[in-house]
N, C-alpha and C positions, 0 to 999 in steps of 0.2 A: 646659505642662500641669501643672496640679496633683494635688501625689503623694495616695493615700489618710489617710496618716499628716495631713498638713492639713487636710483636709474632718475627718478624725474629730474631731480638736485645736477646730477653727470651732466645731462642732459643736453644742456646751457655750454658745459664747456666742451662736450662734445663736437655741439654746432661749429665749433671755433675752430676748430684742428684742421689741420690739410689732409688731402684723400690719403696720405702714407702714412701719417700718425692717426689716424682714424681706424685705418687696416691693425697696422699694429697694437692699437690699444682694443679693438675688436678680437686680435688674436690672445691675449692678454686675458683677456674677458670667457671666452673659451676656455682656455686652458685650466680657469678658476673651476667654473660651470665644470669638467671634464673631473679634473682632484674631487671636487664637493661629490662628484657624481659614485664617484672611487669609492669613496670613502664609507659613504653611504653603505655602499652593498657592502662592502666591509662588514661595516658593522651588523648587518642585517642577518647578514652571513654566521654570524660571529652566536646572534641570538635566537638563531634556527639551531645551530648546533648545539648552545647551551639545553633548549627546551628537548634536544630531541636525547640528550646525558641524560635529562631528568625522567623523561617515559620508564618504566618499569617494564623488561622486557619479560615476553613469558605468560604474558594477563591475555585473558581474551572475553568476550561476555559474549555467555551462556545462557540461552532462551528456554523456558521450557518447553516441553512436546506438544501442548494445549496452543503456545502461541507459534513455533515450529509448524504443526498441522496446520492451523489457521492461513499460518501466511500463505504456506506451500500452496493451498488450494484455493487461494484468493489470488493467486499468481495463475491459475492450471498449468501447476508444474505437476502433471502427471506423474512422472519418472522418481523424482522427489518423495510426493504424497506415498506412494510405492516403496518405493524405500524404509519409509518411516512407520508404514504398517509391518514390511515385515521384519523389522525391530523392535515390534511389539508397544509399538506406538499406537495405544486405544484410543481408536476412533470416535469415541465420545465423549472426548474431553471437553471439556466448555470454558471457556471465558468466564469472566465476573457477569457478565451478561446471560450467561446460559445458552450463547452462540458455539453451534459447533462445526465441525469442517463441514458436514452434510450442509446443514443451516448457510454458510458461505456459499458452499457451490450450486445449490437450487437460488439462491440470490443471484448470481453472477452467468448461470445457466449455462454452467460447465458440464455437458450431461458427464464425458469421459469421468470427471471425479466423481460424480454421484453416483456412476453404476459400480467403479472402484471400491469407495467407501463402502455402499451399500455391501459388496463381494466381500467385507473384511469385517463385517459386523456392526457397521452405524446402527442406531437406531433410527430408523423408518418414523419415530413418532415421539422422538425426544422432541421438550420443548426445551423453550428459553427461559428468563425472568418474565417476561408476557405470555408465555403459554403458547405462543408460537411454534408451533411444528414445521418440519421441511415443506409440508403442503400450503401450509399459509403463506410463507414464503414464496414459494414456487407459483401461487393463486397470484397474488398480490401484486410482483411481477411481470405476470401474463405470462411462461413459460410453460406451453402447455405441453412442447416433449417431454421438461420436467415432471410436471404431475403426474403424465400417464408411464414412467417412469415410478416413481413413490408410490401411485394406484394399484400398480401391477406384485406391488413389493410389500403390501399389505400396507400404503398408510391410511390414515384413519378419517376417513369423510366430514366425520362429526365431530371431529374434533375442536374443541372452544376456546379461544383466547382468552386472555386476559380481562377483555373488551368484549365476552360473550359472541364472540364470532367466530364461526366454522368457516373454512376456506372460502367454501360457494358465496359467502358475504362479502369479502374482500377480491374479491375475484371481477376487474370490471373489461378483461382483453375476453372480447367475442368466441375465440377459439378456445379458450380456456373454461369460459362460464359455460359451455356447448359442452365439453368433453366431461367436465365435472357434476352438468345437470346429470348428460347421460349414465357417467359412474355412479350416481349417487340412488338414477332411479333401477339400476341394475342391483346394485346391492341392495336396496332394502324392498324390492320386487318377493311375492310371495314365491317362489320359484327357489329363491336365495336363503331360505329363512330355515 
């Protein structure tokens, strides 16, 4: 490539030349630019190829079923999630965090994975590292097809976080603190007991 300091330098004796020796030393000047240009992918060419001799063919990375589930239904890839249950892919596997696919999908208020899950043995009332259950989640939210979903599935009203809080605590979407009052004064109604 040619530095600027040259072109400026040319520059000078450029001005000088007649319109045909200007054309020609323009063609000149191309045809440099056009080789350099060549050359180039040449070479680039040349060090695609090399890197791509060096890859090991045959390798591929391998997730496990914990982060496999995870993703699937942090996607709602139904069809997937489906899959992976029935290859014996247990639904309650957790993360380092104690997040599990249920846990993802009452966040993301994917009801189709959660009544899935639930169908394949989730636990309705695993928690996390915080003590967080599907319904905390699902409160917290504001998902309140969610919860009366997990309500109907036996989750746990009283159940306590981390931070001493049951769902109804964290729970501040209208339809959901209304749905959960109401669950909560049906279950523990003397009627219920």
């Amino acid at each position: 490539m040619v530095s600027h300091e040259s072109l400026v330098a040319e520059l000078s004796v450029v001005s000088g030349m007649s319109t045909e020796d200007r054309l020609n030393h323009a063609q000149k000047r191309r045809l440099e630019q056009v080789r350099t240009f060549n050359e180039y992918e040449k070479s680039l060419n040349e060090a695609q190829n090399k890197k791509s001799d060096n890859v090991k063919t045959g390798k591929s990375v391998k997730f496990g079923n914990c982060v496999t589930l995870l993703e699937a239904a942090a996607r709602n890839d139904y069809e997937e999630v489906l899959y992976l249950l029935q290859h014996n892919v247990n639904p309650n596997e957790a993360n380092d965090d104690g997040l599990t696919a249920l846990h993802q999908a009452c966040i993301d208020n994917f009801n189709g994975i959660v009544e899935l899950l639930l169908e394949n043995g989730a636990d309705v009332n695993s928690v996390d590292s915080e003590f967080w259950t599907p319904l905390h989640a699902a409160c917290t939210c504001g998902h309140t097809n969610i919860a009366q979903i997990l309500v109907k599935r036996g989750a746990n009203l009283l159940a306590l976080n981390a931070d001493q809080n049951m769902p109804y605590d964290i729970c501040e979407e209208e339809d959901t603190l209304s749905y959960i009052e109401h669950a909560m004064s049906t279950e523990v109604s003397p009627k219920n007991r």
